[in-house]
C-alpha positions as CSV (number, residue, x, y, z in Angstrom):
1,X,-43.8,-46.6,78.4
2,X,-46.8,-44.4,80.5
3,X,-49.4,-42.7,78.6
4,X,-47.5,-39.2,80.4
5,X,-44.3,-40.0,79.5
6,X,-44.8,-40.8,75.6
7,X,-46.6,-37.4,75.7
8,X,-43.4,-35.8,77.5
9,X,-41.5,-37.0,74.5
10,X,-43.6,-36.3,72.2
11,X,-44.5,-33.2,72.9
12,X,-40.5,-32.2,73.1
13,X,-39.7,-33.2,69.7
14,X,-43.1,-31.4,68.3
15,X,-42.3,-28.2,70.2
16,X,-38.5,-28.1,70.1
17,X,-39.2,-29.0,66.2
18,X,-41.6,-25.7,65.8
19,X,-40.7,-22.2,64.8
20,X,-41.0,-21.0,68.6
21,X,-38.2,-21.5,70.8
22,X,-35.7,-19.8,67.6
23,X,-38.4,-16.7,67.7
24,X,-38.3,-16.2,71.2
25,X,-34.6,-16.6,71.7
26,X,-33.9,-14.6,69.0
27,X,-35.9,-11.6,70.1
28,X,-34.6,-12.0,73.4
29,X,-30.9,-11.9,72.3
30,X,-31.5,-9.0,69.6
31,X,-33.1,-7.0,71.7
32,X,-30.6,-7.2,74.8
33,X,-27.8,-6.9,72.5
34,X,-29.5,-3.5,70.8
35,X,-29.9,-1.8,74.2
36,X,-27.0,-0.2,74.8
37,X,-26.8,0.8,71.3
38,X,-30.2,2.3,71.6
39,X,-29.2,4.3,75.3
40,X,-25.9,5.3,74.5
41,X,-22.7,3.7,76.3
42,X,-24.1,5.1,80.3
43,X,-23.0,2.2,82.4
44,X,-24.7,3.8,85.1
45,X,-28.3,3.7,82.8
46,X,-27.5,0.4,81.8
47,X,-27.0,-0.9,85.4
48,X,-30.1,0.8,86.2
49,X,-32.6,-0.5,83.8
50,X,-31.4,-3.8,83.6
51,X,-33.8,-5.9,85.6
52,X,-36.1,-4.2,84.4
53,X,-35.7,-4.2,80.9
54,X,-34.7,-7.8,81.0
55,X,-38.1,-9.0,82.3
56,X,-39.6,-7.0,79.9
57,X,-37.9,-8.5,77.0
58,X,-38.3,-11.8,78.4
59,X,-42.1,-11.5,78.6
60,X,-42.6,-10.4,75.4
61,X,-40.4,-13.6,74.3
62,X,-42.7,-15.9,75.9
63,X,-45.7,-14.1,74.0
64,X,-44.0,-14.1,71.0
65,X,-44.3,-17.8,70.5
66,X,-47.3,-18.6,71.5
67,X,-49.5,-18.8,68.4
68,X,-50.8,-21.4,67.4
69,X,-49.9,-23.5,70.8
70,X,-53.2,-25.4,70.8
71,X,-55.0,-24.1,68.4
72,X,-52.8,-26.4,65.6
73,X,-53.2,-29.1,67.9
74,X,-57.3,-28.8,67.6
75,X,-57.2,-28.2,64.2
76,X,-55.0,-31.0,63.2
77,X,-57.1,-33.5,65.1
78,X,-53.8,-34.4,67.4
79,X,-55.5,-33.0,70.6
80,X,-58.9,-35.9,69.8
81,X,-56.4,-38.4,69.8
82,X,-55.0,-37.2,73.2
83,X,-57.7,-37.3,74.5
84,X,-59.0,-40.5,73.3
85,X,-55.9,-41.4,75.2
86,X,-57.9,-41.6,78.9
87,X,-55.6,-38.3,79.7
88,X,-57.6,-35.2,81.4
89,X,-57.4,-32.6,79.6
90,X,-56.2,-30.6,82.2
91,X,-52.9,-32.6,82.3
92,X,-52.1,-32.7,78.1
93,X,-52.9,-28.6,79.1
94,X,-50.2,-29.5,81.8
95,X,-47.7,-31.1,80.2
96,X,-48.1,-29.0,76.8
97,X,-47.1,-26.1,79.2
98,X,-44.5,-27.2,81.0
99,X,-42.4,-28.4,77.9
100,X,-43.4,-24.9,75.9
101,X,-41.6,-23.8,79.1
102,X,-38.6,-26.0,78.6
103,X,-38.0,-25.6,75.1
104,X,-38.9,-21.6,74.9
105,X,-38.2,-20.1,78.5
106,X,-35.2,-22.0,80.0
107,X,-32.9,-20.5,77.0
108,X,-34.3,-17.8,77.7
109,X,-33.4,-17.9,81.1
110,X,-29.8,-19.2,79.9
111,X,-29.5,-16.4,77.3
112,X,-30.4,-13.9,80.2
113,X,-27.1,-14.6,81.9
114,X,-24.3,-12.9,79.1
115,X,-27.6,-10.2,78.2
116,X,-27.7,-9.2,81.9
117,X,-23.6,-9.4,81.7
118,X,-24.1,-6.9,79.1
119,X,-26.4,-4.8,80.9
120,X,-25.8,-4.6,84.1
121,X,-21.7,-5.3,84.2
122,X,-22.0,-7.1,87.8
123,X,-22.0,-11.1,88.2
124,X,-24.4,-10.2,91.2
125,X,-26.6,-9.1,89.5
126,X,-26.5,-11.0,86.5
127,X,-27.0,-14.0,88.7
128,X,-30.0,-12.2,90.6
129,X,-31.4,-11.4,86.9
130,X,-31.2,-15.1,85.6
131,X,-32.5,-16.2,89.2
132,X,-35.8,-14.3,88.6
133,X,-36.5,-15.2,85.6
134,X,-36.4,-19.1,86.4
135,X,-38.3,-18.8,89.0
136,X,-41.0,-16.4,87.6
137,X,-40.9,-17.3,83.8
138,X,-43.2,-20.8,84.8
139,X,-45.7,-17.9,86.1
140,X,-45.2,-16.6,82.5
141,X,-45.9,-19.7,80.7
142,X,-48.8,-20.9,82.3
143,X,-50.4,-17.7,82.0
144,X,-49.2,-17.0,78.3
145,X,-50.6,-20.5,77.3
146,X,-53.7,-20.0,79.0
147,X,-54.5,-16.9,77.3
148,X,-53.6,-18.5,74.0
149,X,-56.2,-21.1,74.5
150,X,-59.2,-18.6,75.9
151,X,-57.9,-16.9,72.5
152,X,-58.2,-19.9,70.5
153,X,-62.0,-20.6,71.8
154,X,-63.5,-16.5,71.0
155,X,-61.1,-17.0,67.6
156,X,-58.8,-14.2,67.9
157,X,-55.3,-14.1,67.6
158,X,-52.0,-13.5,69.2
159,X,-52.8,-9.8,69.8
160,X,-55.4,-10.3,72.2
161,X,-53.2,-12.3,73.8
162,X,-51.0,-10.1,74.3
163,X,-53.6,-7.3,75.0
164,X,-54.5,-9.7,77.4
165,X,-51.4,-11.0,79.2
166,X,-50.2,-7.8,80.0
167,X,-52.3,-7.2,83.4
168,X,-52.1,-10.9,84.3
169,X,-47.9,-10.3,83.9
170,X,-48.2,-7.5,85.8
171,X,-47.2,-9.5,89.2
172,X,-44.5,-11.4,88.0
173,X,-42.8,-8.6,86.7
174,X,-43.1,-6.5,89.4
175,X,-41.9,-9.0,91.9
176,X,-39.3,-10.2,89.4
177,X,-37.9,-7.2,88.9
178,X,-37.8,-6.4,92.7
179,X,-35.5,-9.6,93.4
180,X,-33.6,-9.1,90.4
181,X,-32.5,-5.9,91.8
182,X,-31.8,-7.2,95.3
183,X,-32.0,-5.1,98.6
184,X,-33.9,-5.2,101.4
185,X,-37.1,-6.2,99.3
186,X,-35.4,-8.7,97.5
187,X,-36.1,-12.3,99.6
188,X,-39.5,-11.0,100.2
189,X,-40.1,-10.3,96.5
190,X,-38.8,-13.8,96.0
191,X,-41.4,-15.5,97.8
192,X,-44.1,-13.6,96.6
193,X,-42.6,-14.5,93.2
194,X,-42.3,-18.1,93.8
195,X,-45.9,-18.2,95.3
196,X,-47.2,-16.5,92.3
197,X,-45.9,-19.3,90.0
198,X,-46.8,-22.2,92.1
199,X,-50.2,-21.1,91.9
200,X,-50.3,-20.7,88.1
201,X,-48.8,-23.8,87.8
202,X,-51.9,-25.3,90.2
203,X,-54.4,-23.1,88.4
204,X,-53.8,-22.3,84.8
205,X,-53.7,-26.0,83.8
206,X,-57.3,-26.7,84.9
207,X,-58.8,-23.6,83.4
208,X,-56.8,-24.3,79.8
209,X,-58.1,-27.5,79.9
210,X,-61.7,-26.3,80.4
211,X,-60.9,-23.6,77.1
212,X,-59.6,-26.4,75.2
213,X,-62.8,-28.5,75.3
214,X,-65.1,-25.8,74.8
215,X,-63.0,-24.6,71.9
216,X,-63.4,-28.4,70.2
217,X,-67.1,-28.2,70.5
């Protein structure tokens, strides 16, 4: 077995064994569900808002279990050993993200399909919600976790990183919400969307990497 694929695995089981994914999703559901409660029953509101409000929810899921995402690693000792390993740091940063996005954003994504069903009361645009969201929620990931780890190395904790995320979202959630709600924007705000995630994906990685070093010193 590779070096990257016992790391794959093992950081599954560690992260799909942690508190996060059970916060997030929960949030996620309870605050879709409490929506229309909270509005009133206006189908034409609901319709409305929901892109919107569904990225919004979603982001603040992805924040929400964040804490600790390196930091534990660092102080445990775990992330010497990985590195000890021969593995840049830049891809345990890499691989550490991708599976927080596996095990916290893809439900999620999957819970955004009956919460946008809910919502909006169209399989359209239920389907253009949950299409968003997996293509913009990597942007949210990479980003999230990379503010977690700049957090981690000026010792401050999940409110600056959320005091901090909010600007960097900013993109994704515009764009997200414009192909959620379809139109004449809508493939354009796609692109722009999946452009905006590729990047992250390129760039985040290397910067954690260089915040988790400096945050072992």
């Amino acid at each position: 077995m590779s070096k990257v694929t016992a790391l794959i695995r093992d950081e599954l089981r560690l992260r799909a064994g942690g508190p996060a994914p059970y916060v997030a999703f929960g949030f996620f559901v309870l605050a879709g569900i409490l929506a229309p409660f909270a509005l009133g029953p206006e189908p034409d509101l609901l319709r409305e808002i929901a892109p919107g409000y569904v990225w919004l929810i979603a982001a603040i899921s992805v924040l929400v279990g964040l804490e600790g995402l390196f930091q534990e690693d660092i102080a445990s000792g775990r992330m010497a050993v990985l590195r000890l390993s021969g593995l840049p740091t830049w891809a345990i940063a890499l691989i550490t993200m991708g599976t927080y996005w596996l095990v916290v954003c893809l439900p999620v994504v999957l819970a955004s399909l009956p919460v946008s069903w809910l919502l909006a009361g169209s399989g359209e645009a239920t389907m253009s919600i949950a299409l968003s969201l997996l293509i913009g929620t990597p942007a949210l990931a990479m980003l999230g976790a990379t503010l977690a780890a700049i957090a981690g190395v000026v010792k401050r904790g999940t409110g600056l990183v959320i005091f901090l995320a909010l600007p960097f979202f900013a993109p994704a959630l515009i764009f997200g919400t414009r192909l959620a709600t379809g139109g004449e924007e809508a493939l354009s705000a796609g692109l722009f969307l999946a452009a905006f995630s590729l990047q992250t994906v390129a760039l985040c990685p290397l910067i954690t990497g260089l915040a988790i070093r400096q945050n072992m010193e």
